[in-house]
C-alpha positions as CSV (number, residue, x, y, z in Angstrom):
1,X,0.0,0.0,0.0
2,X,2.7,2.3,1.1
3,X,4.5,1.8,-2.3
4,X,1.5,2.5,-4.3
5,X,0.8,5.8,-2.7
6,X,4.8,6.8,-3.0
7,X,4.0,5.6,-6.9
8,X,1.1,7.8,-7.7
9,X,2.6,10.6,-5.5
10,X,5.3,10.0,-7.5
11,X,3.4,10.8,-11.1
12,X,1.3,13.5,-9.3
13,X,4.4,15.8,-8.8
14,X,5.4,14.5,-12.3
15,X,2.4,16.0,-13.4
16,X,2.4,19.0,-11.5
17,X,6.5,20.2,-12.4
18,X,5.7,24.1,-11.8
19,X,4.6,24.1,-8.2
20,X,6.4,20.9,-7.4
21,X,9.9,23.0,-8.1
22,X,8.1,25.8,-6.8
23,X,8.1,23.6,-2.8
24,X,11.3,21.6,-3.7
25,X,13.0,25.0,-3.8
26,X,11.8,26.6,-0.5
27,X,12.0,23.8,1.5
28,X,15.4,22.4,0.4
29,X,16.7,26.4,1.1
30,X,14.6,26.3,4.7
31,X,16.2,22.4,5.6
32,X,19.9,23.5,4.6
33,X,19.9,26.7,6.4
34,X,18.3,24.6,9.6
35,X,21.5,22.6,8.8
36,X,23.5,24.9,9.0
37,X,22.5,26.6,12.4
38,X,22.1,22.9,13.7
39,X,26.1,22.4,12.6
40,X,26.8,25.7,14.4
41,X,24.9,25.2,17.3
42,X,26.2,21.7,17.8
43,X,29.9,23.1,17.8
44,X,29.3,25.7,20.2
45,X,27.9,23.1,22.4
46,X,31.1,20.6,21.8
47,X,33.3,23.2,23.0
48,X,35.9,21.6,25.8
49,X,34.2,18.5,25.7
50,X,36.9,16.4,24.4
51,X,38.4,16.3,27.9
52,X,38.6,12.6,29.1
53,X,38.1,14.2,32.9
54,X,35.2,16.8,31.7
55,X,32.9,15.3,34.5
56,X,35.9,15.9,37.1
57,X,37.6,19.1,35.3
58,X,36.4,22.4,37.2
59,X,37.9,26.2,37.1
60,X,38.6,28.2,40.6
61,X,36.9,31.5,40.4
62,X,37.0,34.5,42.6
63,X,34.5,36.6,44.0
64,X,34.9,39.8,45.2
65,X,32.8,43.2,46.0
66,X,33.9,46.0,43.9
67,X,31.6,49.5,43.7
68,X,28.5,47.9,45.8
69,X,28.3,45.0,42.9
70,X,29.6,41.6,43.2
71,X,32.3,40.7,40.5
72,X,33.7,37.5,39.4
73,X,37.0,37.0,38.5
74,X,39.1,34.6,36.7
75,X,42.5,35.4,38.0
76,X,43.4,33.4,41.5
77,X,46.2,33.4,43.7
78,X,49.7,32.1,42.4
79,X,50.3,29.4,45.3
80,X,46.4,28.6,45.5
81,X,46.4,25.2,43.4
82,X,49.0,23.6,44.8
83,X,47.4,24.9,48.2
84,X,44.1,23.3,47.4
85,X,46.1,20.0,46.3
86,X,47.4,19.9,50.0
87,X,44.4,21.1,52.5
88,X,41.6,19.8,50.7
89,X,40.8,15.6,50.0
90,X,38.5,16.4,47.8
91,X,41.0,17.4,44.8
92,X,42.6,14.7,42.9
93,X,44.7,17.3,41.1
94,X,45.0,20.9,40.4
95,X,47.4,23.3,38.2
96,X,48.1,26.9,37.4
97,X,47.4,28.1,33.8
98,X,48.7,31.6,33.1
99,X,47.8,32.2,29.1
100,X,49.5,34.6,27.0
101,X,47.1,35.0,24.2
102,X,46.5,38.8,23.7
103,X,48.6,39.7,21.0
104,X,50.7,42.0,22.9
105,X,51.6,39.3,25.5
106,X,53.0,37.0,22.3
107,X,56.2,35.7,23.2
108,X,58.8,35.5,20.5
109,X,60.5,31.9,19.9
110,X,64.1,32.0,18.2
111,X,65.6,29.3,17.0
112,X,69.2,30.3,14.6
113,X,67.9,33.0,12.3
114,X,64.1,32.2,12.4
115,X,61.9,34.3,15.2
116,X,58.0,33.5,15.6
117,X,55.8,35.2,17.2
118,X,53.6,32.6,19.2
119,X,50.7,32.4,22.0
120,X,51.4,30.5,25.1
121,X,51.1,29.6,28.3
122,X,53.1,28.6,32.0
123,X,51.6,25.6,33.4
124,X,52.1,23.2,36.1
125,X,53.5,19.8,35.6
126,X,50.7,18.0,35.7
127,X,49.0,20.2,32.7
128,X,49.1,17.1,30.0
129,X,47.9,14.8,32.8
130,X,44.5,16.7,33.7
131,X,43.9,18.2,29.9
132,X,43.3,15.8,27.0
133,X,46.1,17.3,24.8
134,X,47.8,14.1,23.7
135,X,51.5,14.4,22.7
136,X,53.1,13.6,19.3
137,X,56.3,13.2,21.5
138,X,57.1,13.4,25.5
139,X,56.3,11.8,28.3
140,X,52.9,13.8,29.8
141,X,54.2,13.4,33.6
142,X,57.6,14.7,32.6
143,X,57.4,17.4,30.1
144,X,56.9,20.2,32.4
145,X,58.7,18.4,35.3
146,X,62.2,20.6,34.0
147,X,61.8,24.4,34.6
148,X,64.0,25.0,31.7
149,X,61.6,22.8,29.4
150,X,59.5,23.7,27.0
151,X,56.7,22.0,25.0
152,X,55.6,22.8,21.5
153,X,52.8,22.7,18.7
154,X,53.8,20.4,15.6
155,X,53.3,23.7,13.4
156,X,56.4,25.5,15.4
157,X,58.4,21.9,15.3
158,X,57.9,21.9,11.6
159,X,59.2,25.5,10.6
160,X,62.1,25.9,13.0
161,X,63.2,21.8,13.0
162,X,61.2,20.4,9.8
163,X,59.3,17.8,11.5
164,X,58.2,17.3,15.2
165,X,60.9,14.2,15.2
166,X,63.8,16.4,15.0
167,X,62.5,18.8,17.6
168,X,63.1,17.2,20.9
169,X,66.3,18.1,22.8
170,X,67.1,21.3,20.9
171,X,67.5,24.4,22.2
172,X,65.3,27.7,21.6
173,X,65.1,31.2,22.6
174,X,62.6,32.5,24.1
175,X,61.4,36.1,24.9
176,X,58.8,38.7,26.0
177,X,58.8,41.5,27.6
178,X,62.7,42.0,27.6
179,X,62.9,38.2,29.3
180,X,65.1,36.1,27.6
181,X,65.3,32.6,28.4
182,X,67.4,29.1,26.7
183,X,65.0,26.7,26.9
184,X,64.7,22.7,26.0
185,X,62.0,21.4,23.7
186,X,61.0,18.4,26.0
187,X,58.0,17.3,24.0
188,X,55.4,18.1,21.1
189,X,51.7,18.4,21.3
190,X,49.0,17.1,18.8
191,X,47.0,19.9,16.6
192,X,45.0,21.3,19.1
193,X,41.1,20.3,19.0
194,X,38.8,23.4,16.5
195,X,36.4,22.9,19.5
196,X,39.0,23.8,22.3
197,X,38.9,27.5,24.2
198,X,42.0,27.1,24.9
199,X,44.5,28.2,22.4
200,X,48.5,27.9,22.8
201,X,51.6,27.0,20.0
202,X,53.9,26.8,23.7
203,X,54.2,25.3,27.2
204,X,56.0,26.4,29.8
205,X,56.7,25.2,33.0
206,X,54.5,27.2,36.0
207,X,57.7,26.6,38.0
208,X,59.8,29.1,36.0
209,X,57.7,32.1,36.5
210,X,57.7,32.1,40.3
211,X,61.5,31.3,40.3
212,X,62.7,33.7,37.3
213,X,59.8,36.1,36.1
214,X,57.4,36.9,38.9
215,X,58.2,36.1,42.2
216,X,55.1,38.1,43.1
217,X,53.0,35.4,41.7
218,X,54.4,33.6,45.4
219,X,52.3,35.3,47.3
220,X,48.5,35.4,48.3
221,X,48.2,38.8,48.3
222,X,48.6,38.8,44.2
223,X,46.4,37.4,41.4
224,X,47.4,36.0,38.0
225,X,47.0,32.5,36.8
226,X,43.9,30.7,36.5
227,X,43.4,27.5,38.6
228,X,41.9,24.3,37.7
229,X,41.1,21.6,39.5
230,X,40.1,17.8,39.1
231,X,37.7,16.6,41.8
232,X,37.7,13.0,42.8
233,X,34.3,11.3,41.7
234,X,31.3,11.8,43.7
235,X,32.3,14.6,44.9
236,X,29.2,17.1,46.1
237,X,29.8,20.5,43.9
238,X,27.6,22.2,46.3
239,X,28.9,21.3,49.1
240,X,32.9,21.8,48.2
241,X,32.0,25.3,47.0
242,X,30.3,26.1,50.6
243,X,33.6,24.7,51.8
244,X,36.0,26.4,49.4
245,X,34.5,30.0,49.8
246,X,36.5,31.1,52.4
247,X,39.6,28.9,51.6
248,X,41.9,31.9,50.5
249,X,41.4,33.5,54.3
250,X,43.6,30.3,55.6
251,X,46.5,31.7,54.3
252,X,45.7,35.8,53.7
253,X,43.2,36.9,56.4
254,X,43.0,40.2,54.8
255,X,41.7,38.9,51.7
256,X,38.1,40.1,50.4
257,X,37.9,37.1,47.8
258,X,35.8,34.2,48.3
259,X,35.9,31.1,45.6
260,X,33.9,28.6,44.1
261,X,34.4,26.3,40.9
262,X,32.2,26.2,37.8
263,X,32.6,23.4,35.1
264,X,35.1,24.0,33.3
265,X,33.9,22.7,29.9
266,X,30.9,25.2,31.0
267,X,32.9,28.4,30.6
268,X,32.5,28.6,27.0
269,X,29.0,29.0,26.8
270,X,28.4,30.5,30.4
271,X,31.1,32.7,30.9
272,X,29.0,35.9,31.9
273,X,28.3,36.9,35.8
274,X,26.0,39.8,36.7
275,X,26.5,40.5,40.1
276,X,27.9,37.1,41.6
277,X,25.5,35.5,39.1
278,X,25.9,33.2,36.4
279,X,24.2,35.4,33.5
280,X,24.2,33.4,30.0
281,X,27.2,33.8,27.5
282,X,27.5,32.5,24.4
283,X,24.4,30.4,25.4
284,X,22.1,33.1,24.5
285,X,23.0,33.0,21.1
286,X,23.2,29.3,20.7
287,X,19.5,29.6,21.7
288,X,18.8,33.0,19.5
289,X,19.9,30.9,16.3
290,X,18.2,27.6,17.1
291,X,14.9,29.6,17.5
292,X,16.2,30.7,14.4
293,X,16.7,27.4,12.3
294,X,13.0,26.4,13.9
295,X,11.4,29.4,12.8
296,X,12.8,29.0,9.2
297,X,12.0,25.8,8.7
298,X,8.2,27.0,9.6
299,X,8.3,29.5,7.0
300,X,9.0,26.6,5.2
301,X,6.3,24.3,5.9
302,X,3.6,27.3,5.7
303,X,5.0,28.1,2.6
304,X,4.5,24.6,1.3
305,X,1.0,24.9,2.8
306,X,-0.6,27.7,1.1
307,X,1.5,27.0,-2.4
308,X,-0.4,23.2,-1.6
309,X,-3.8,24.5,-0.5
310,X,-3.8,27.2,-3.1
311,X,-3.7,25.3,-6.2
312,X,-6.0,23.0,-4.2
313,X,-9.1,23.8,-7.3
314,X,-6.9,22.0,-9.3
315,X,-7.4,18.9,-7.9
316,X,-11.6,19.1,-7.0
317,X,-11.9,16.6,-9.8
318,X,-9.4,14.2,-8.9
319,X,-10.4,14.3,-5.1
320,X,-14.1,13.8,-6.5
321,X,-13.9,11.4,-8.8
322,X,-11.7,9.1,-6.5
323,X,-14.2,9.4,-3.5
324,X,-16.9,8.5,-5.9
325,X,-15.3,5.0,-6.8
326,X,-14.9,4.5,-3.4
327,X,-11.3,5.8,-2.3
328,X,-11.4,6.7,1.5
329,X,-10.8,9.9,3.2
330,X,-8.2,8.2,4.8
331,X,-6.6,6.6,1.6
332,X,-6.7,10.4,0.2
333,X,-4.8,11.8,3.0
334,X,-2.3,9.1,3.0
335,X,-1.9,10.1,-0.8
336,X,-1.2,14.1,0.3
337,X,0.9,12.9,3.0
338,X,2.9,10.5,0.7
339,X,3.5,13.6,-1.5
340,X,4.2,16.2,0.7
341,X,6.7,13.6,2.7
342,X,8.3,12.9,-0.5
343,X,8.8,16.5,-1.8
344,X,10.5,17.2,1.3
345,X,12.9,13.7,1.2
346,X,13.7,15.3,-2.1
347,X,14.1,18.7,-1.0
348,X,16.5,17.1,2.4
349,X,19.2,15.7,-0.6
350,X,18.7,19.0,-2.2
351,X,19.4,20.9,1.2
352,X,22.8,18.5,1.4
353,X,24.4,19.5,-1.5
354,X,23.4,23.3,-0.8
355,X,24.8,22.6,2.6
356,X,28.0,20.7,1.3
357,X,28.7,23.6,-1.1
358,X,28.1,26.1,1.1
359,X,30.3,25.0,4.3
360,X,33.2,26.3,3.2
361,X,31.8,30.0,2.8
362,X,29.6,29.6,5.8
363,X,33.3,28.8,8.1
364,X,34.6,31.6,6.7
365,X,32.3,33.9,7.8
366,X,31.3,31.9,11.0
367,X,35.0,31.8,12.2
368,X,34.9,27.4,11.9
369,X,36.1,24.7,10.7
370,X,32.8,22.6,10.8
371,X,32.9,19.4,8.7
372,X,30.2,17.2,8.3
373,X,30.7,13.7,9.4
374,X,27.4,11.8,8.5
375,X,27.1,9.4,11.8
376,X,24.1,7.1,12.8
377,X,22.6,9.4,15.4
378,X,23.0,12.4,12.6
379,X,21.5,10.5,9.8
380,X,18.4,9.4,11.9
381,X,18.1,12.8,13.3
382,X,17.9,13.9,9.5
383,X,15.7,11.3,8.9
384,X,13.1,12.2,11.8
385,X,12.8,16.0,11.1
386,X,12.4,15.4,7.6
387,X,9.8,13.1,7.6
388,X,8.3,15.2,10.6
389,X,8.5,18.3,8.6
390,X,7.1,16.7,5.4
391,X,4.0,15.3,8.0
392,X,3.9,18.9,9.3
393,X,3.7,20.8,6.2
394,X,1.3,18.3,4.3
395,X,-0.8,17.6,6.9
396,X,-2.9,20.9,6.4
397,X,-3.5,20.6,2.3
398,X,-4.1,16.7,2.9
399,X,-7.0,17.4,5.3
400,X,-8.0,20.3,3.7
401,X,-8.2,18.3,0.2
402,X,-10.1,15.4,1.4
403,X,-12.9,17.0,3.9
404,X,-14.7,18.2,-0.1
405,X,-18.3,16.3,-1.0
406,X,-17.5,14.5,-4.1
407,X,-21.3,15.4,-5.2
408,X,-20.9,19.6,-4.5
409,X,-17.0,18.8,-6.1
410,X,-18.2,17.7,-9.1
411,X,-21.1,19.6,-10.0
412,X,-18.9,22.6,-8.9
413,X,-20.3,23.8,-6.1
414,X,-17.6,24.1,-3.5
415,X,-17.4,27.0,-1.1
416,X,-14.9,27.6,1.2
417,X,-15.7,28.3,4.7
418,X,-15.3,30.8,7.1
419,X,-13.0,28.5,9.0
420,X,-11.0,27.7,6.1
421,X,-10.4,31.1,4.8
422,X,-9.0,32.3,8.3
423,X,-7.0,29.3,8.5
424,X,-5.4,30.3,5.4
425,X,-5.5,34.3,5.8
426,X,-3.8,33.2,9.7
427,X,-1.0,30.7,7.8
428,X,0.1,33.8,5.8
429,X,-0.3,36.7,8.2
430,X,2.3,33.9,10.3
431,X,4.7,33.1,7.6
432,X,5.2,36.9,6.9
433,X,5.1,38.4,10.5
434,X,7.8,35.2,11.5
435,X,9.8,36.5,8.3
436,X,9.1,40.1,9.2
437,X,10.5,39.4,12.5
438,X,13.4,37.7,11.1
439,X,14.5,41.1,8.9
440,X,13.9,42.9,11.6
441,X,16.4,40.9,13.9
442,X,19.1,41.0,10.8
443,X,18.2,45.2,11.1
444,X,19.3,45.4,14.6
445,X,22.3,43.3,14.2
446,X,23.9,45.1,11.7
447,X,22.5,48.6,13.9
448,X,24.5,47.0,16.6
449,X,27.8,46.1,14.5
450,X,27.6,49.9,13.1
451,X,27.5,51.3,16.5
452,X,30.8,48.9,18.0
453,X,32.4,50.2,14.4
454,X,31.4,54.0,14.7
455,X,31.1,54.5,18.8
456,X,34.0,57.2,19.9
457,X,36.1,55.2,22.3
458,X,37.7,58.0,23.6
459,X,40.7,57.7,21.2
460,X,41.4,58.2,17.7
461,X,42.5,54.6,15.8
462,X,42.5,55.8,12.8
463,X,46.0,55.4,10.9
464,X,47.4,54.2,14.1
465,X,49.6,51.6,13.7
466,X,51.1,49.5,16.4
467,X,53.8,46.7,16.8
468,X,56.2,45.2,19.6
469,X,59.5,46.6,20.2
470,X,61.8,43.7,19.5
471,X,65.5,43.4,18.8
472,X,67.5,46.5,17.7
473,X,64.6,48.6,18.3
474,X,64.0,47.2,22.2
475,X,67.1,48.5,23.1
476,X,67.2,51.9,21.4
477,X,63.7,52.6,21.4
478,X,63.8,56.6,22.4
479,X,66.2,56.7,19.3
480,X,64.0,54.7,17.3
481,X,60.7,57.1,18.4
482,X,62.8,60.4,17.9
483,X,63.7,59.3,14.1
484,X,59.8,58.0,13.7
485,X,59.2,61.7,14.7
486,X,61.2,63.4,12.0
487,X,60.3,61.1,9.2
488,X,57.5,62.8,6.8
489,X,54.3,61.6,6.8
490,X,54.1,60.4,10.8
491,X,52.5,63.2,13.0
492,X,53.2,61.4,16.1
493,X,54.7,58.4,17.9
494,X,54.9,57.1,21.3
495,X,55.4,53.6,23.2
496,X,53.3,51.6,26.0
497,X,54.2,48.8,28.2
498,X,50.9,46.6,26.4
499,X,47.8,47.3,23.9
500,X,45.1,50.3,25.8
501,X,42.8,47.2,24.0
502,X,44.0,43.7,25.8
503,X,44.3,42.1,28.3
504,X,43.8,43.0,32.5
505,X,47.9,44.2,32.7
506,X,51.2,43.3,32.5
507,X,52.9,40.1,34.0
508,X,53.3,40.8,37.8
509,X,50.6,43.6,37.9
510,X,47.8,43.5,41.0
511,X,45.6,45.3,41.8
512,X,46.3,45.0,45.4
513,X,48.4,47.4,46.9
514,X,46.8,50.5,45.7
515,X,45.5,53.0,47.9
516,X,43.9,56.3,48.0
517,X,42.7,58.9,50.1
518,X,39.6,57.8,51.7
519,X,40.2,54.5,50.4
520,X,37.9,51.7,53.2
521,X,39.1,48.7,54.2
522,X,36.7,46.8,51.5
523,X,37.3,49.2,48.8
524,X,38.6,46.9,45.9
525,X,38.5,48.6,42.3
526,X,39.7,46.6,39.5
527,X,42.9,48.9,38.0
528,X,44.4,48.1,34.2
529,X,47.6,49.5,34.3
530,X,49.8,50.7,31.7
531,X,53.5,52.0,31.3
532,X,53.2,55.0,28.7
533,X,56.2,57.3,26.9
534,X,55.4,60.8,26.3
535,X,53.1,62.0,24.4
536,X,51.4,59.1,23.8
537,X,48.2,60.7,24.9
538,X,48.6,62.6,22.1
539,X,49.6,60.4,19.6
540,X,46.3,58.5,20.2
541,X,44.0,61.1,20.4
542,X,43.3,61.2,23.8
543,X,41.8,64.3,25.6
544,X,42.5,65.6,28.9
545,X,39.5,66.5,31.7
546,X,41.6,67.9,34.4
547,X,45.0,68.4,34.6
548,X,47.7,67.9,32.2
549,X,49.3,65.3,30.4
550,X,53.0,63.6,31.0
551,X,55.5,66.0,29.6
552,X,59.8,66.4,29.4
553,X,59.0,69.9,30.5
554,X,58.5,69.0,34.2
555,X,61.1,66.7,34.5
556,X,61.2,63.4,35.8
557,X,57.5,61.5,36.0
558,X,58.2,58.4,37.2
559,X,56.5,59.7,40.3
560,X,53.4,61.1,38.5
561,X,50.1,59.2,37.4
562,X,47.5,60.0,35.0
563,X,43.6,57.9,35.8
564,X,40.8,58.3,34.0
565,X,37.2,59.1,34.8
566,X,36.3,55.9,35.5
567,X,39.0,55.4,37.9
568,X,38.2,58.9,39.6
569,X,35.0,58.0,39.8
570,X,35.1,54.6,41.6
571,X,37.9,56.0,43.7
572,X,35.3,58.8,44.7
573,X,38.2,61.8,44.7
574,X,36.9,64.8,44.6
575,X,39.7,66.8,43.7
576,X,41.8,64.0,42.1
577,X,44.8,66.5,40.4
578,X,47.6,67.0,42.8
579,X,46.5,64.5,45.0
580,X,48.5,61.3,46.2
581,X,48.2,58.0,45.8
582,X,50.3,54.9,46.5
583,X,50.7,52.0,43.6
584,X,52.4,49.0,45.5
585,X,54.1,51.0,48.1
586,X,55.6,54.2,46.4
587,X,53.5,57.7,46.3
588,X,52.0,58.6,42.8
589,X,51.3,62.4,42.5
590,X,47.5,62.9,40.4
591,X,48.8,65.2,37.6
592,X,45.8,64.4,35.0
593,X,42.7,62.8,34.3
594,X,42.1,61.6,30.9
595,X,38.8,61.1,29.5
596,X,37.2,57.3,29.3
């Protein structure tokens, strides 16, 4: 039976060519852009998933109060994983991750006369133990065991050694900052996962950067590295993090941070806090585009329903003349069904090939690199929605088709009802207010990108150009600025410790240790802090509020300090210029306050 209504659904779109490309076209469109979203969403939703110990793998963060509001933080205390590892049973493992992915904080790798500019990061020993980043070469317990070691990507193996083989046991240089350091490739890490946060072409040993780079990190009254921990199975969440909260106090009573630990795998897609809150992330979109997909392939189904039920006079006679020698209702709407369900089996291997030639333009623009990898699960899951969808959208017409008298069809009397006109007035008004919507959406978006592109940030980046000072210009860089200066064409120039852009400060910067007058005990403001040259306020555009800028003219201004509004503002000084503050110690004299 099934194949004889497949048959003569078959001929019927045969016969009906026009409107049958007409419904092959918009829902093959509607199922590959579905597809498309669903190969998104489905990424996002891998992300940091790959981890063997995903279950067990959480991240420390910090809580503290900062202007009335909570704030979370992902910074911890330097010697707070291994102190976790010791005081609490409940950790099976736990490292220090400090990345260096903003492109200021690159570090540059030398090896003979090739330099690359890489991310990376210092890490604890037992980094390749709780992360799933398998090695091409290396032992994952010994690696980072050697301060002086050093663990890279294939791709760097390949263009300083040719080929991660010949890699292990040499030695590099490595530097950032004006920190030079010899170190030995101990081991090689696979590609690194498209679905992994966390990106790096190095690893360093954590040990390194409290011994060499920044003892500070040795104390608990600084922040830095992020901390992870493994917790051993069965382990209550809720209860560690009621026991955790106040952990930091053990060793700094003064402290105004309290912990807990979120999933790490979590952090992708929920990485936002409102006020001590988890607050959405990346989530909400995932959600925003899977409403999406669903309402597009609706547009696509009412679409197929009114194209259906509109030439539905066509087919009076036929509906007629079958009920009159003796087909069913039921054996008609298994007929509509059988068409509509094939149309859209059709349209799904039309929607593959769209979606196969399309992928490569849609990672481009999405930032991916989504493949399709047919699987059992995905194929059934095709499988379900289209035949779901086909039901869906053919289920109306079918109904609608076969409820006609075969006496009133044939002597051409039909009327349509009330009922039925306002079903199919309310199918459109749907379709286009869902599509309306959908524009609309698409109209804010781009309101929004315009705004991020056109919003004064308080700066001028236009035909600024900015790079690291490296090699021969490192160490004559006043030389190198004063001949920028004379040289035709450049109206200013000027250096800064990091980007005004990236990143919460430099290596060893806290913001501990600052005070001002008035300051209370559980004042904490959150300070980015940059080393700046002269004029650089100028060079950049920046305007000054109060004050003055830094200038040769009044000597030396290592002792001065220039804050912005913000800063003024949260530090509540009401006559900020001339006053004194202290930044880790030494008094800073308020000459200026720059506009945000």
């Amino acid at each position: 039976m099934l194949q004889h209504h497949l048959l003569i659904a078959f001929r019927n779109l045969q016969r009906h060519k026009g409107s049958f490309f007409i419904n092959l076209i918009g829902l093959s469109t509607g199922l590959a852009c579905a597809f498309l979203i669903y190969l998104w969403v489905m990424d996002e939703k891998s992300f940091d998933k790959f981890h063997q110990k995903d279950q067990q793998l959480f991240q420390v963060m910090e809580m503290s109060k900062e202007a009335g509001n909570t704030v979370v933080h992902k910074a911890t205390q330097g010697p707070l994983a291994a102190a976790m590892l010791k005081d609490l049973p409940e950790v099976e493992a736990a490292v220090p991750v400090l990345s260096l992915q903003d492109d200021d904080m690159k570090a540059q790798l030398k090896y003979g006369d090739k330099a690359i500019h890489s991310s990376g990061l210092f890490a604890g020993k037992d980094f390749f133990s709780i992360f799933s980043f398998p090695l091409l070469l290396g032992n994952k317990q010994q690696v980072l065991a050697n301060k002086n070691s050093i663990v890279i990507s294939p791709d760097l193996a390949k263009s300083f050694f040719g080929s991660p083989e010949a890699a292990v046991g040499k030695s590099i240089e490595w530097e950032i900052l004006g920190d030079k350091k010899n170190l030995t490739v101990s081991g090689v890490f696979a590609p690194l996962p498209a679905n992994n946060s966390m990106k790096f072409g190095f690893a360093m040993t954590y040990d390194i950067l409290l011994s060499e780079l920044v003892p500070s990190f040795k104390l608990w009254t600084n922040e830095g590295p992020a901390t992870y921990v493994v917790l051993k199975p069965g382990t209550d969440v809720e209860k560690f993090n009621a026991k955790v909260s106040g952990f930091v106090k053990n060793y700094n009573k003064e402290t105004l941070f309290n912990l807990f630990v979120r999933p790490y795998s979590s952090a992708y897609l929920y990485g936002q806090y409102e006020n001590g809150k988890q607050a959405g992330g990346r989530i909400e979109y995932v959600k925003l585009f899977s409403l999406v997909a669903l309402f597009i392939v609706l547009i696509a189904c009412i679409n197929f329903m009114n194209l259906s039920t509109a030439r539905a006079s066509r087919r009076l006679k036929e509906v007629g003349i079958k009920k009159v020698v003796g087909s069913s209702r039921r054996a008609l709407v298994l007929q509509f069904l059988s068409e509509a369900v094939l149309t859209t089996f059709l349209s799904l291997v039309v929607a593959c090939f769209l979606v196969a030639a399309l992928l490569p333009v849609f990672n481009s623009v999405t930032g991916k690199e989504i493949n399709i990898s047919i699987t059992p699960q995905l194929a059934g899951l095709l499988l379900v929605i289209t035949l779901l969808t086909g039901l869906f959208a053919g289920s109306y017409p079918a109904f609608y088709l076969s409820s006609f008298n075969p006496i009133a069809v044939l002597k051409g009397r039909v009327r349509n009802s009330v009922g039925e006109l306002l079903a199919r007035k309310g199918l459109v008004v749907f379709q286009f207010v869902v599509s309306l919507v959908l524009i609309v959406a698409v109209l804010v978006v781009y309101q929004q990108v315009d705004y991020v592109q056109s919003k004064n940030l308080g700066y001028d980046k236009a035909n600024v150009l900015t790079f690291e000072k490296e090699g021969a210009v490192a160490k004559n860089s006043q030389s190198f600025l004063e001949e920028l200066r004379r040289t035709p064409g450049i109206q200013g120039a000027s250096a800064i410790q990091q980007s005004i852009v990236q990143g919460r400060g430099s290596i060893g910067a806290s913001t501990y240790g600052i005070e001002w007058p008035g300051k209370a005990k559980n004042d904490v403001v959150d300070f980015i802090i940059r080393a700046v040259d002269f004029d650089l306020l100028e060079t950049l555009g920046m305007k000054i509020a109060e004050g003055r800028t830094f200038s040769p003219e009044f000597g030396a201004e290592t002792p001065k300090v220039i804050f912005n509004e913000a800063a003024i503002k949260a530090m509540g000084l009401q006559n900020p210029v001339g006053a004194t503050v202290k930044l880790w110690g030494e008094d800073k004299q308020v000459v200026g306050v720059v506009k945000d």
